[in-house]
Structure formats: C-alpha cells, structure tokens
N, C-alpha and C positions, 0 to 999 in steps of 0.2 A: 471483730472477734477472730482470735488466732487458736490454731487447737492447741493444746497442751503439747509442749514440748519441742513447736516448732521456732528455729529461729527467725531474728526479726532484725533487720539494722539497725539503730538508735537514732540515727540519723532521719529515717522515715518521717521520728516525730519531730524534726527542727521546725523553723520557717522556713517558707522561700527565701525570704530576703536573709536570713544569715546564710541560707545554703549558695546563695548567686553570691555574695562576699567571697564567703571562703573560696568558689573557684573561680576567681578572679585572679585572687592572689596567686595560687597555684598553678593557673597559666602562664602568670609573667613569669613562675620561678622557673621557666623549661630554660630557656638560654641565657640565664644570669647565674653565679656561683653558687654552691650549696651552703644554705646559711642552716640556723636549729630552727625547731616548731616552736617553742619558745619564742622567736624571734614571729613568727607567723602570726602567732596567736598573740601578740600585743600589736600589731597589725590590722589585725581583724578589729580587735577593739576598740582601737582609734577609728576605723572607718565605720565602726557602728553608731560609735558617740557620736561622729559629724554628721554622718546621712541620717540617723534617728537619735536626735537628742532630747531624754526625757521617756525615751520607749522603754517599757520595762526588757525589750530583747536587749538594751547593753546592760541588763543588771544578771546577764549568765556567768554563770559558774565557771570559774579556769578547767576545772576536770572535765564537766561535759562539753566546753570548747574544745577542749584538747582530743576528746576523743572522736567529736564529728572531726575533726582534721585531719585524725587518723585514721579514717576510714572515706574519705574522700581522698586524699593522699595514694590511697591503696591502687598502685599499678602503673602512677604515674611518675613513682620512683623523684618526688621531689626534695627529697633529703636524704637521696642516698651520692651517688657520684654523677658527676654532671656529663660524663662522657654517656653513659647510661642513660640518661634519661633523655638526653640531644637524640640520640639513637634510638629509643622508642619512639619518641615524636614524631621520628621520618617513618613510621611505620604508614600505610594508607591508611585510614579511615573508611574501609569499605570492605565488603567481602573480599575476602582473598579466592586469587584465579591461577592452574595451573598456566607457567610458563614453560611448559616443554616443549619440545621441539622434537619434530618426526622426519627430518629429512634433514639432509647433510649440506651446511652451509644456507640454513633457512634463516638462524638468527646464531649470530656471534659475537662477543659482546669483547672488547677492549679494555686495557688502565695499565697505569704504571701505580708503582709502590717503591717505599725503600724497601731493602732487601734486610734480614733481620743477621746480616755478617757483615766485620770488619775486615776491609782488605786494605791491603798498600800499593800504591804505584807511586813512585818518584817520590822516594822516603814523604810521602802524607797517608794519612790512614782518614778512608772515609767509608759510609753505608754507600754500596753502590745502587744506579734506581733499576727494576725487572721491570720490563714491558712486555706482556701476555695478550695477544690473540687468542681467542679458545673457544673452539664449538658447542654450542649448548646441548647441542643431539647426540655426540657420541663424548665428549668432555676432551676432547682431544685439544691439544693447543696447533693450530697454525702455523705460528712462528712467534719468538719470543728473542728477545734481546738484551743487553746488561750495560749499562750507560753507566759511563763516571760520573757525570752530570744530567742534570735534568737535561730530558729530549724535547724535540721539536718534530714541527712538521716536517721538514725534512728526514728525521729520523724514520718516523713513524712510516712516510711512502717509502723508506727501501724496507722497513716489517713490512709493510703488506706486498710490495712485491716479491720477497722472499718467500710468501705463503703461497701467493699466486704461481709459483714456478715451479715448487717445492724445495724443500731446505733438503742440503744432503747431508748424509753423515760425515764423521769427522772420519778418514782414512787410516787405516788400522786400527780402528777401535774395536770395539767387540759390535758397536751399532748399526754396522757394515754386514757382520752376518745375519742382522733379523731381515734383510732382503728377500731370503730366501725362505723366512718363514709362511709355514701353510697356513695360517690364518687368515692374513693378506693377501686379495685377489691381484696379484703382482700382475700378471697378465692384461688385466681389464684395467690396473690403471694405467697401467701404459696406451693401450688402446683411446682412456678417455685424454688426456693428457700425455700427449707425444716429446716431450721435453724431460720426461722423466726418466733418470738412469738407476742404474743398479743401487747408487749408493742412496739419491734420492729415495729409493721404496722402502726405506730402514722405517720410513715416516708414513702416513695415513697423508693423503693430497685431497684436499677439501677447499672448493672453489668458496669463498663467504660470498653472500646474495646481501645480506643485512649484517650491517655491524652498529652493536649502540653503543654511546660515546657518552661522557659526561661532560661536564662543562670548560673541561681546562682549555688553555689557550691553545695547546700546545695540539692538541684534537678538533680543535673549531677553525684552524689556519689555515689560510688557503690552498698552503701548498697539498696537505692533504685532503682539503675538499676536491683541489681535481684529479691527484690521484683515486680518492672514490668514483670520481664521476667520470673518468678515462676507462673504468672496467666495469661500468656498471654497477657500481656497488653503492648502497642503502644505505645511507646515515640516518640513524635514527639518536637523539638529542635528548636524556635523561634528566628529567626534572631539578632543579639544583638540589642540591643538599639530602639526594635520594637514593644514596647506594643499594638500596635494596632492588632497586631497576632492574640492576645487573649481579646480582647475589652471586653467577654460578663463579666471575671470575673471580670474587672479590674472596669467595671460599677457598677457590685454587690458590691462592695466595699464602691462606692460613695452613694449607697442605704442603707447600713448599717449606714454609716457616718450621714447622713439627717434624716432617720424613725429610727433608732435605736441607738445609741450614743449620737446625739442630744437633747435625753429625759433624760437622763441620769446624775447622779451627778457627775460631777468630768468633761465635756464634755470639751474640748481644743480648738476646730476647727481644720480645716483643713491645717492651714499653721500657720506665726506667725500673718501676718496681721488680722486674723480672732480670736486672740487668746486675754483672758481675763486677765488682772494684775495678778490675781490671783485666783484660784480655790479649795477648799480645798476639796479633796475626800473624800467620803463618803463610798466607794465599794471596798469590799478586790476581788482579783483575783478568789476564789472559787465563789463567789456570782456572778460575771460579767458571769463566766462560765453558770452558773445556768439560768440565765438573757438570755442570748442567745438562750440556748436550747431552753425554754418555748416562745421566739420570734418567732425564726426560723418555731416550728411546730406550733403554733397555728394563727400567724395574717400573716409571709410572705407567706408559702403556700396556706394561702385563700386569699391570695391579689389579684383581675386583676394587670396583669402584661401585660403593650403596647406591648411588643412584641412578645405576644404571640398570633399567629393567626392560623386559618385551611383553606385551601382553600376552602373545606365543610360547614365552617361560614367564611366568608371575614370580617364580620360587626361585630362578636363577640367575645370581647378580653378574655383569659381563664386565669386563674389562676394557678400556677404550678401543683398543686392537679390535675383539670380539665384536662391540658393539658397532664400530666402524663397519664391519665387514656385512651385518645384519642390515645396516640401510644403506649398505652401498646397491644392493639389489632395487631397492625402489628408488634413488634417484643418486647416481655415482656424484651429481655436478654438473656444468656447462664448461665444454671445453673452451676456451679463449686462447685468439691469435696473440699469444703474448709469451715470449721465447727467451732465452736469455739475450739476445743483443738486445731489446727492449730493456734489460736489466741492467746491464751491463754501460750503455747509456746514459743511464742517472748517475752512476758513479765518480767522486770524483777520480782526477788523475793527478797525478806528478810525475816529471819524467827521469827517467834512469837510466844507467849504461846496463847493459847487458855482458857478462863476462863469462869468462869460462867458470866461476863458481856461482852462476845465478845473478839474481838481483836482490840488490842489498835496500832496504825499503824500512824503516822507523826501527832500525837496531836489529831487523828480520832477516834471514835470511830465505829468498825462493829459489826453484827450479821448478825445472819441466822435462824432461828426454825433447819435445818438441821447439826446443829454442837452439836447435846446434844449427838449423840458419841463418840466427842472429844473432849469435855470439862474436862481440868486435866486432860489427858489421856496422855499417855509415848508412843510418837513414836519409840522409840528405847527398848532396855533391861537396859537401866539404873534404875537409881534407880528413884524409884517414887516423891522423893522429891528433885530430881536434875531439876535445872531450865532449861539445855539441853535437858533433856528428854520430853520433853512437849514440844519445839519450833517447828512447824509447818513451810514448806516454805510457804511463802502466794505473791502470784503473784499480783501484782497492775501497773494501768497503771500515767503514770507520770504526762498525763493533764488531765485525768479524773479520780478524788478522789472521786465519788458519792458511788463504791464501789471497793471491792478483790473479790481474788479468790482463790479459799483454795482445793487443793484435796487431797480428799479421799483414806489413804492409802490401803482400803481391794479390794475398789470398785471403785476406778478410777475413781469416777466420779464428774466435776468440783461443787464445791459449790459456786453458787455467794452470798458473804456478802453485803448488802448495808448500807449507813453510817446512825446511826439509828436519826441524826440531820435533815435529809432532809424534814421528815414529817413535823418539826415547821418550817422551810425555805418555803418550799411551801405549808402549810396551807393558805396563804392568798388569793392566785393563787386558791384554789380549792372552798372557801368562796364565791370570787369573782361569778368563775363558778355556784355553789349553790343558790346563789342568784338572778342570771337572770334566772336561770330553774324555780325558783319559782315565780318569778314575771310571768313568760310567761306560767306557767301550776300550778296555784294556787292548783288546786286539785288533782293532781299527786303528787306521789311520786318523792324525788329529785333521787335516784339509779332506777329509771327505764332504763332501759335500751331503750325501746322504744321512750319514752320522749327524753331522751338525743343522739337519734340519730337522729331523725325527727328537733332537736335542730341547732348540727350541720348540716343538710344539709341548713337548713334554714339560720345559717351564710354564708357558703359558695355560695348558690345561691342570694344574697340579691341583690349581684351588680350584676347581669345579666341580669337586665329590659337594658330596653333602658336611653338616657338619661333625658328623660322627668319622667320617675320613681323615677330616681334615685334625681335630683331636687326635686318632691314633697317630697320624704322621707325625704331628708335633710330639708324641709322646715317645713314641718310636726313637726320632732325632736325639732329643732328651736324654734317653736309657743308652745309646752311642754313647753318646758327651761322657754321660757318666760310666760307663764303661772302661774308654780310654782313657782318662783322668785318672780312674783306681788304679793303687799299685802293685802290683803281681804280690799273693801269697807263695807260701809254701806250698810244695806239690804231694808231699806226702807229711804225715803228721807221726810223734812218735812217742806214746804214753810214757812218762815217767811215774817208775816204781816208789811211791811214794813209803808204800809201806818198808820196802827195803831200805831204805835210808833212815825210816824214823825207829830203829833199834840201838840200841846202846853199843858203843864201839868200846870194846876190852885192850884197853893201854898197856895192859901186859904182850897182847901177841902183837905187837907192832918193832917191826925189823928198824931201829934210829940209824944204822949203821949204812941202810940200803939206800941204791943212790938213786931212787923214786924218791924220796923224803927228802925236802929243802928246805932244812932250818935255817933262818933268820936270827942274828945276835940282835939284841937289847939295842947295841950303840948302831944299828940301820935301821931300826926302825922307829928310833927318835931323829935321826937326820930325815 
C-alpha cells in the first residue's frame, strides 16, 4: 500500500527475470555504438522467447517494454552518445573521496593532450601536443612543454628536470618583473632551493614528492622511470581507462582550451562539431611556445582559481601565486643536490664555430657578452684556420630554442646564450607593461622598481574584494568604455524662436533689388 499521491516506478512491478534481461543488454551497450531502443526492445524479446519459451512474460506489451527500458536506461546514457556514456562508466562505483592535497609537491599529476590550435612549421600545419606537470595543492603547473610530435621519455625527464631546477622566464618579457612581486616569498625560495635566479622567481618552485601517470608508453619508459627514481620521486600508475584518477590536470587542459587557445589565430575547437570550414594559421610553433610562457606567469597565476580555498578563509578564493604562498609556510619542499650541470648534462649537443656574431644553431641566432674568449678561438691544436678547430659542443634543448649552452673549456663554467630575436618578439609584451605603469604613476619613473611592485601586488589583489567590489569595478570600467566612445555634444545649446518664423512674410516689403536676395532663373534650376 502506497499513500495517495506518492510516486512509484513501474518497473518495481516487472519480474526479475525480465528486469536481469534488460540489464544485460544495457551493459554490453557501454562500449559498443549507439544503436535506438527499438532496436533493444526486439532484443529483449528474442531473449525472452528463447530463455522462457511459452511463459506468458514474452506475451508483454511493446509500451510497457518500452517504458521499463526507459527507466532502467535512466543514467546510464545508453542511447545517447557514446563518448558520454564510455565516460560515465569510468566513473568509480564507490563513494566518492576528497583528493586534495595540503602540502606543496604531495601529489602531482602529469598528460599530454593535443593542443585545440593549428600552427605551421616547414609549410605543414599540425595540432601541436601540451605536456602539463601541475600541483594539485596550489594548481600551479611545474613545467609544461609543446612538442610537434608526440613525446617520449626522453622528453618527459628534461619536463621534469626543468621543474626540479625551476623554469626561468623568457628575458624581456613582462614575466621577468613578477620577480619582484610581494606575494612570493622570493627570499625563502632562494634559501630553499639555491639554484634559483631572479628570472627563475617569475615562477612558484615546487619540489613534486608523487607524480601520477597513466598508462601511455611514453610515461611507463624507462628512461623516465629513472629519472623519477634518480630524485626520489613517486610514480603512482592510474587505472586504465580512468581519467578521472587525475581530473585536476585533465581540467587545466580545458582551461587552456577556453582562456588561452580560444584567443588565438589558428583556434580549431575542441572536437569536429565545434570546428570551422577552415582556419588559416597565423603562429609558427616557436611563437605558440613563447605565447604560453608569457600566459602561464603573468594572467593564469594571478587568476582566482574556484578551487582553491583555506579553511582559514572558507569565503575567499586564492589565486595559484596566493595559495602557493599560504603552504609554502607549512612545508616550502626538499631541497635537492641537483643544479644546472646535472641539467645541462642530459642535453643533447651539436658542435659550432663561435663568431664574432654568436652561434648560429637550427636558423637561430645566439649570443652571450661572456663568449669574447671564445670567439675564433681553436679548441683543439689544430690549425687556426681549420673550421674543426673552432667548433664548440653547444648543448640545447629540443622544445625550448629561447636559448644554448656552451662550456667553458679552462673554467667549466656553463654560459647560457639566448636567442638575440627574443628582445623584438616580446618588445610589445614589455610596451604593453610600460604603458599602464605610466598611465597609473604619471610621474614616476617606468624602471622603478618600487612603482612596479606596488603595481603588481595591485594586479594580483584586484579580485579579492568581495563581490559587490568586484561588480562596481566592472561597472565602473564599463561607464569609461562608454564614456570615451561618445561623441562630444555641443557646449552650449541655442532656442530657436519658432514663433517668429511661423508668421506670414508680406511680399510687398521685400527689397528684389538688394544684393541679400539671390534669385535663381528657371533655366539653373532645371540644369
């Protein structure tokens, strides 16, 4: 007995045995194509006829077939799209457990992706693939790299030595001046990690303890098994076919896609249904590189980011910068003896002359101030005009051409060259930056230092009011916009005597003779 008016499944009153049918069928439909329930439900009634032949349960009705299938069906998305419901499948079947993480480099999770832009290098246009390192405790990426082809393990140990060292910024960028930003305990990470420079602190330096992996080759290879196991570090090995293991990267991804791609010339979408006739790229593979860095440190690290919260502020969302800085207190990291010649190392080489205009290296041009002792200089006893004797090994890495590395044969000690194009690449990025320090400090200097760090703290705290702040700023912005867009009225306004013109004018007192009056003949004003 049900009370009046409560609902009730229909289903409740089937059999078992038609109910254990129908989800049978419904299970095999997870990884096979989306066919109709039509198609189901004659299905079902072949297997009723054969397993009960003669039972009155094959003599049901199409509509109340149809409708237990529609309500078994319900959730498990078997006739809707098959990308969808592959995807709910890998959900767990168990309570769900928070994965967050409280300490910096506790758990870090890895992938590549294609990238959702078409770019060209050597007239071909391809999706180039992103590989993401990224902290689960403060959302910070480690280090990140852009491959024209799919990577390997070789690829993957110089990403993670690159994290382990800290990535620097690109020189003259604008990523250069969040060094000096007060957010970042810049002091204490140099203290923890001794290897780190000025340009280096643009970035959060986050030692990873655990990093989890999924199944590809290219992550399970040995070469990267001992690069983890050369620094201590924790492979943890995500179920197949389980993305949701590692949801936090797999999200950053789709962040990239929407704020970062989406701007972008050449952008594709995300699948083909989203995808345009045709797109002609505009961005070689070095520039997309370039594009990224300058993203990455200056707008995603001071972005609020929803999931980033403290139980110490419940109500206030932090930005990776911020939240970085909130558990670098309770554990900065493990410092490791691992330096740049360790880095430098792995690298490979090719050798080059050294000239008085740099080293010329894959269509690049390098320099340094600290090579005028090896310029035309004979590394060997050969002869001074043999083009051997001059070639140099010079170390470079394969996704990051910004610059080499050349050492010092008396003094061992590395020279980094950078590529001397980069300064007109990101002059417009530093213009940019130039330009709002002087709107906002008319009478300061733009290289102050002081100015330009009171600057940025001022980006990064903008969005921390509440949201009634953050509404008027935007509205504020807004009423500018429209402001300067309107076109100047009149300054003064000036009544027209309407009445005095709407009286009858007397044709008798009118002077035809006076040379105010401009009659017009007949024959001008038919031509």
């Amino acid at each position: 007995m049900h009370r009046k008016g409560e609902q009730r499944l229909s289903i409740s009153r089937a059999d078992a045995r038609l109910v254990t049918i129908i989800d049978r069928f419904l299970d095999r439909q997870t990884d096979k194509s989306t066919s109709s329930k039509r198609r189901c439900a004659v299905l079902v009634r072949r297997e009723l006829e054969t397993t009960y032949p003669g039972d009155p349960l094959c003599e049901i009705k199409a509509r109340t077939l149809q409708g237990y299938i529609n309500e078994r069906a319900a959730g498990r998305y078997s006739f809707d799209k098959a990308t969808t419901r592959r995807n709910t499948d890998n959900s767990p079947k168990r309570q769900y457990y928070s994965g967050a993480a409280y300490q910096l480099g506790e758990r870090c999770e890895i992938d590549s992706t294609k990238l959702d832009v078409l770019v060209w290098d050597e007239n071909s246009e391809f999706r180039p693939t992103l590989t993401v390192l990224l902290d689960v405790a403060s959302r910070v990426p480690l280090a990140w790299a852009i491959h024209a082809d799919s990577p390997g393990g070789f690829d993957h140990a110089l990403l993670l030595a690159r994290a382990v060292i800290g990535r620097k910024a690109v020189p003259g960028s604008g990523a250069a001046t969040l060094a000096g930003s007060a957010t970042l305990p810049s002091d204490l990470m140099k203290q923890v990690n001794p290897y780190l420079t000025d340009d280096s602190l643009a970035l959060p330096w986050i030692f990873p303890r655990s990093i989890t992996i999924d199944g590809g080759a290219d992550f399970r290879s040995r070469t990267f098994r001992d690069a983890c196991s050369a620094y201590g570090i924790h492979r943890e090995l995500a179920p197949s076919r389980t993305p949701t293991v590692k949801p936090h990267v797999e999200r950053n991804f789709g962040t990239l896609s929407t704020d970062f791609a989406a701007w972008l010339a050449g952008f594709v979408g995300n699948s083909v249904a989203h995808r345009a006739a045709k797109d002609d790229p505009t961005l070689t593979l070095d520039s997309l590189r370039l594009i990224l860095d300058s993203w990455i440190t200056n707008i995603y690290l001071n972005r609020p980011h929803r999931g980033l919260k403290s139980t110490s502020s419940p109500g206030r969302i932090f930005t990776p910068n911020q939240m970085y800085t909130e558990l670098f207190a309770v554990g900065p990291g493990v410092p490791v003896p691992f330096g740049v010649e360790e880095y430098l190392a792995l690298l490979p080489t090719e050798r080059r002359m050294i000239g008085r205009a740099g080293i010329e290296l894959h269509n690049r041009r390098y320099d340094s101030s600290h090579l005028e002792d090896l310029r035309n200089r004979s590394l060997t006893g050969a002869e001074p005009g043999s083009a051997k004797a001059r070639k140099f090994p010079v170390s470079f890495d394969p996704y990051n051409a910004n610059a080499v590395w050349v050492r010092h044969p008396e003094t061992g000690v590395w020279i980094e060259c950078w590529d001397i194009a980069l300064r007109e690449k990101t002059a417009p990025m530093v213009a940019e930056i130039d330009m709002k320090l002087l709107a906002r400090y008319p009478d300061a200097a733009i290289d102050d230092p002081d100015r330009r760090r009171e600057w940025i703290d001022h980006v990064e705290s903008r969005e921390r009011g509440d949201k009634r702040k953050r509404t008027q700023h935007k509205r504020e912005q807004q009423r500018l916009k429209v402001e300067a867009q309107r076109e100047p009225g009149p300054s003064t306004t000036t009544p027209i005597p309407l009445r005095q013109w709407a009286k009858p004018v007397d044709i008798s007192t009118i002077d035809w003779t006076s040379p105010d009056i401009d009659l017009a003949q007949a024959e001008e004003l038919d031509s």
